[in-house]
FIDO-670451 format. One record per residue: residue in one letter; residue number from 1; x, y, z of N, C-alpha, C in turn. Coordinates in steps of 0.2 Angstrom, whole numbers, plus 2048, in hexadecimal, padded with zeros to 3 digits. Example, Ala and Ser with C-alpha at 12.3 -4.5 7.8 and 13.67 -1.06 7.14 Angstrom:
BEGIN
 tilum drenvo n.c1 n.c2 n.c3 ca.c1 ca.c2 ca.c3 c.c1 c.c2 c.c3
     A      1  842  7E4  827   83E   7EA   827  842  7F0  827
     S      2  840  7F5  823   844   7FB   824  840  800  827
***
This chain:
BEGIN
 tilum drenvo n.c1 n.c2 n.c3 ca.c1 ca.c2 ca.c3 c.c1 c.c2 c.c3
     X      1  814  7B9  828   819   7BB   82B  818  7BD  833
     X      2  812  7BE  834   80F   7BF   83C  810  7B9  83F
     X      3  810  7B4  83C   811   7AD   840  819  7AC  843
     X      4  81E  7AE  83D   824   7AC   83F  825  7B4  846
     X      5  826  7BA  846   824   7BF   84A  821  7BE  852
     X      6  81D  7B9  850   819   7B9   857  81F  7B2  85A
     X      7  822  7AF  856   824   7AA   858  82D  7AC  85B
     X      8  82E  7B1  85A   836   7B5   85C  836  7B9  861
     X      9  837  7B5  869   839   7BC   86E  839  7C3  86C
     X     10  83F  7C4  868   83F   7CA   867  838  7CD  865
     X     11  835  7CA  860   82F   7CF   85B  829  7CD  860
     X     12  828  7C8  864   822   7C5   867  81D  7CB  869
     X     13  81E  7CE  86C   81A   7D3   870  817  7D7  86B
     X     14  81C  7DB  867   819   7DE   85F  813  7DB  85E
     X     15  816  7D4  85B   812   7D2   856  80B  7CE  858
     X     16  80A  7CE  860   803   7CC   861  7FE  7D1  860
     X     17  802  7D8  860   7FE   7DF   85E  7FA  7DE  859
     X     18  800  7DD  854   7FF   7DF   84D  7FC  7DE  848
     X     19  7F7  7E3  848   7F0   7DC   843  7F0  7E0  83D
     X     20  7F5  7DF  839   7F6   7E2   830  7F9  7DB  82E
     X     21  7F8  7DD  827   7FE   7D7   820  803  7DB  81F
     X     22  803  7E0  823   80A   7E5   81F  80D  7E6  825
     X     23  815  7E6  825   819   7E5   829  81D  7ED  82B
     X     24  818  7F3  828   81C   7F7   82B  815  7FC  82B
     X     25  814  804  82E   80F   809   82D  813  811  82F
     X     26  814  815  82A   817   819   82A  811  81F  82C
     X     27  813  825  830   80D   82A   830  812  82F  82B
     X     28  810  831  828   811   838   826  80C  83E  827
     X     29  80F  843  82B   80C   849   82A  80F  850  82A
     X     30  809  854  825   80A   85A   825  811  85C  820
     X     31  812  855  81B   819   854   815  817  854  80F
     X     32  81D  858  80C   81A   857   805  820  84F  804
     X     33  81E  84F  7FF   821   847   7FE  822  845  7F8
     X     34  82A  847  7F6   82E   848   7F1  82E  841  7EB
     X     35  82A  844  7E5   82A   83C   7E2  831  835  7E3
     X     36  82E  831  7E4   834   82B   7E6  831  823  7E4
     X     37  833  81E  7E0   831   816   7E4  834  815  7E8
     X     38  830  811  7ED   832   80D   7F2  838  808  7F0
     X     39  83B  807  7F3   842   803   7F1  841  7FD  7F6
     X     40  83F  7FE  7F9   840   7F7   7FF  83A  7F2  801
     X     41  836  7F1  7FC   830   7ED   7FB  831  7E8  7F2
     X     42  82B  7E7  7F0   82D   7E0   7EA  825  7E4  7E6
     X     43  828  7E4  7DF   823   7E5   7DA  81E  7E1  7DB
     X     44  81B  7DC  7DB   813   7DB   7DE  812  7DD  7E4
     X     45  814  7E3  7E8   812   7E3   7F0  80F  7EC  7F0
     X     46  809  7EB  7F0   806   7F1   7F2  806  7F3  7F7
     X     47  808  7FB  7F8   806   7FE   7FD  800  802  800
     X     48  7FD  801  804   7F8   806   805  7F8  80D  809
     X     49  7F6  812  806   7F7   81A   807  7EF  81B  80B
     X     50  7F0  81E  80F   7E9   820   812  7E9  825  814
     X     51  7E3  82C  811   7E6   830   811  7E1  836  818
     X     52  7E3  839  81C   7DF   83C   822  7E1  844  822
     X     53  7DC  848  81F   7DC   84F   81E  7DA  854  824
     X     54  7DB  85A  824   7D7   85E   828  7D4  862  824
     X     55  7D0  868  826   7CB   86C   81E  7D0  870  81F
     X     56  7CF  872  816   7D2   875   811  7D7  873  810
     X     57  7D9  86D  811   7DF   869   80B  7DE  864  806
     X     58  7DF  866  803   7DE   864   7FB  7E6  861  7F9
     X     59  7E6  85B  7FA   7ED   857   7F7  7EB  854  7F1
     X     60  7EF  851  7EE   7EF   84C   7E9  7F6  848  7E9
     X     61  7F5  844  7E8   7F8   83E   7E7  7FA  83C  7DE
     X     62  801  83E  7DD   803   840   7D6  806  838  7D4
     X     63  804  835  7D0   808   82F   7CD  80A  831  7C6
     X     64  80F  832  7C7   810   835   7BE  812  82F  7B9
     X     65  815  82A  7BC   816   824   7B8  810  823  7B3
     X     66  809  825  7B6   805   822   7B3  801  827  7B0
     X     67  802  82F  7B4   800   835   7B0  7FC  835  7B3
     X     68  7F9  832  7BB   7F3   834   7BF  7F5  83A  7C5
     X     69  7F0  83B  7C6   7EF   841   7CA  7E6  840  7CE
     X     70  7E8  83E  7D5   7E5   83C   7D7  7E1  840  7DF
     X     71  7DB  843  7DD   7DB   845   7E3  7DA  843  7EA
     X     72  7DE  843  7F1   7E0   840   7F4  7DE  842  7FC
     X     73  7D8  844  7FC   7D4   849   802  7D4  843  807
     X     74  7CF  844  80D   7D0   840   814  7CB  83B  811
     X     75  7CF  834  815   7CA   82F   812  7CC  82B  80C
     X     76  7CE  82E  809   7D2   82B   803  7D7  824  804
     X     77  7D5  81E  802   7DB   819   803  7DE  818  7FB
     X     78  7E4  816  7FA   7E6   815   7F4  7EC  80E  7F3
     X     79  7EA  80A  7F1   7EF   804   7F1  7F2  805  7EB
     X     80  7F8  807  7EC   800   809   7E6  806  805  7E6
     X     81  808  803  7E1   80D   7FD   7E0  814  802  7E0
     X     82  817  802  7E7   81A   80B   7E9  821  807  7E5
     X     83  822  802  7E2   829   800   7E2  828  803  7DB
     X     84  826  800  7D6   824   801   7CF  824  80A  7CD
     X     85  81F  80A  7CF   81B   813   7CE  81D  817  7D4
     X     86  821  81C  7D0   822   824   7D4  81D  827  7D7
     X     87  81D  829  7DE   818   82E   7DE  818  832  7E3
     X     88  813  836  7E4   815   83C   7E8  810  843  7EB
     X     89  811  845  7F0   80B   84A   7F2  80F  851  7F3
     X     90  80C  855  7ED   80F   85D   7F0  80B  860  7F4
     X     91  80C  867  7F4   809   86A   7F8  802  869  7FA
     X     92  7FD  86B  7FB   7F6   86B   7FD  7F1  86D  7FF
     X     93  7F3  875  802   7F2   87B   801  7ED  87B  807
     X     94  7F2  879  80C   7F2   87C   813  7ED  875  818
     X     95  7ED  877  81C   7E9   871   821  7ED  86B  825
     X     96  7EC  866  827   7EE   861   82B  7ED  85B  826
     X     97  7F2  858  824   7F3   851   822  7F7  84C  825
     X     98  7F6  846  823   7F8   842   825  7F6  83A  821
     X     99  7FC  839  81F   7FC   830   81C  7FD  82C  820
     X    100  7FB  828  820   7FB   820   821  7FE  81B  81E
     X    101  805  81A  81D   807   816   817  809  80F  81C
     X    102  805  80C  816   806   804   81A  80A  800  813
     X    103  810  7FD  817   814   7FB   812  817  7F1  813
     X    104  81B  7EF  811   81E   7E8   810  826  7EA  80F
     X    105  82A  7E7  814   832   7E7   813  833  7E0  810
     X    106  837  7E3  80B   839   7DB   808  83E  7D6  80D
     X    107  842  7DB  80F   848   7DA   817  843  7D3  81B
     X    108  83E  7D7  81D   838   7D4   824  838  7CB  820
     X    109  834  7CD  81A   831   7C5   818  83A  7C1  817
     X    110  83F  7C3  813   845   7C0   813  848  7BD  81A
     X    111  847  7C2  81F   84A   7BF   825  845  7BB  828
     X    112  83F  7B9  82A   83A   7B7   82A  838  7AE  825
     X    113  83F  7AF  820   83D   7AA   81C  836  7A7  81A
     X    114  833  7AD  815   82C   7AC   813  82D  7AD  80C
     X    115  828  7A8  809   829   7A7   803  826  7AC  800
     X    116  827  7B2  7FB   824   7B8   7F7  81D  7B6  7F5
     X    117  819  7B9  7F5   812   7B8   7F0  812  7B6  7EB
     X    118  814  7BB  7E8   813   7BC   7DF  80E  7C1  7DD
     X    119  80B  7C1  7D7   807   7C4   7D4  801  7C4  7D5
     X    120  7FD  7C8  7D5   7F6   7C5   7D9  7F3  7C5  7D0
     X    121  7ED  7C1  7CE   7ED   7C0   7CA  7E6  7BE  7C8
     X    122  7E2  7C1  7C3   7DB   7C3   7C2  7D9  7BC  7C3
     X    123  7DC  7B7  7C1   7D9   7AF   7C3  7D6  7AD  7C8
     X    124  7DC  7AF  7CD   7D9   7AE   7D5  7D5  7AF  7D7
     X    125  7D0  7B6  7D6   7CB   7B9   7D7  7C4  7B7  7D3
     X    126  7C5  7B6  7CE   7C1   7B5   7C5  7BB  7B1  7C9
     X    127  7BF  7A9  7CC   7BC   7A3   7CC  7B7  7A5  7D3
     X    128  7B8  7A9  7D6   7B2   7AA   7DB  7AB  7B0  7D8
     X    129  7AD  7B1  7D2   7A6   7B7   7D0  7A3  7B2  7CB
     X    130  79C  7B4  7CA   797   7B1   7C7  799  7B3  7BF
     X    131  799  7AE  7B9   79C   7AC   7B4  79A  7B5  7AF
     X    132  793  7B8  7B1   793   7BC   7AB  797  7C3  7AF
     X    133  798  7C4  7B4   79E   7C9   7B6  7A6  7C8  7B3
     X    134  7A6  7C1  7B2   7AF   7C0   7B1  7B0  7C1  7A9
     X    135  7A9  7C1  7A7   7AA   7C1   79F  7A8  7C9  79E
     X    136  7A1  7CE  7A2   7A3   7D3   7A0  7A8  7DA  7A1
     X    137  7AD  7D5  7A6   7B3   7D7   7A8  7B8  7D5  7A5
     X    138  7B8  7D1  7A1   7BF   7CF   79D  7C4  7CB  7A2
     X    139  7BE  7C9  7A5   7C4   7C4   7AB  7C9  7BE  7A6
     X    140  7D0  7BE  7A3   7D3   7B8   7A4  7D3  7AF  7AB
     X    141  7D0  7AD  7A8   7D4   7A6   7AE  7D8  7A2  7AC
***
């Protein structure tokens, strides 16, 4: 998508900035963050959360879809499939937070005319590990 972007007066100057695969970066700080899915991304597109604390906050990072409860201190990176799975940060009992959420508009690659990924899929990766990892891994290929 950074090819077409660099290639449009309007986005050009943006986009020779812009050294990510994700087409947006939201800061969040000092919020709690009401469970929600991302509505405006695609079920294979992960988001990544990054998360930067000050001392004595203690967050967590709640995914109840799946029943985890994640502790989510400075430093912590989490890739979450935000469209799929709820999730969500309560209080965290005092300090300086702030996330880093890096995200994918499905809008951007639509206008952009770019064809979807798909699914990433154990295969793609299997054929480059050495054969007794993929078996005591249960790699399918």
């Amino acid at each position: 998508m950074l090819k077409q972007l660099r290639a449009l007066d309007a986005t050009k100057a943006i986009a020779m900035e812009w050294q990510s695969v994700y087409t947006g970066i939201q800061v969040i700080s000092n919020r709690i963050t009401p469970g929600h899915r991302d509505s405006k991304g695609r079920p294979e597109w992960f988001d990544l959360l990054a998360s930067v604390c000050g001392g004595g906050s203690k967050p967590h990072l709640l995914v109840e879809d799946l029943g985890l409860d994640l502790e989510y201190s400075s430093g912590t990176v989490v890739g979450l499939c935000g469209t799929i799975l709820e999730h969500k940060v309560q209080a965290w009992g005092g300090g300086d937070r702030v996330c880093y959420a890096h995200f994918m508009r499905e809008a951007v690659r639509k206008r952009l005319e770019v064809s979807p990924a798909g699914w990433v899929k154990q295969s793609i990766y299997g054929k480059y590990l050495p054969v007794a990892i993929r078996s005591s891994k249960g790699f399918v290929m």
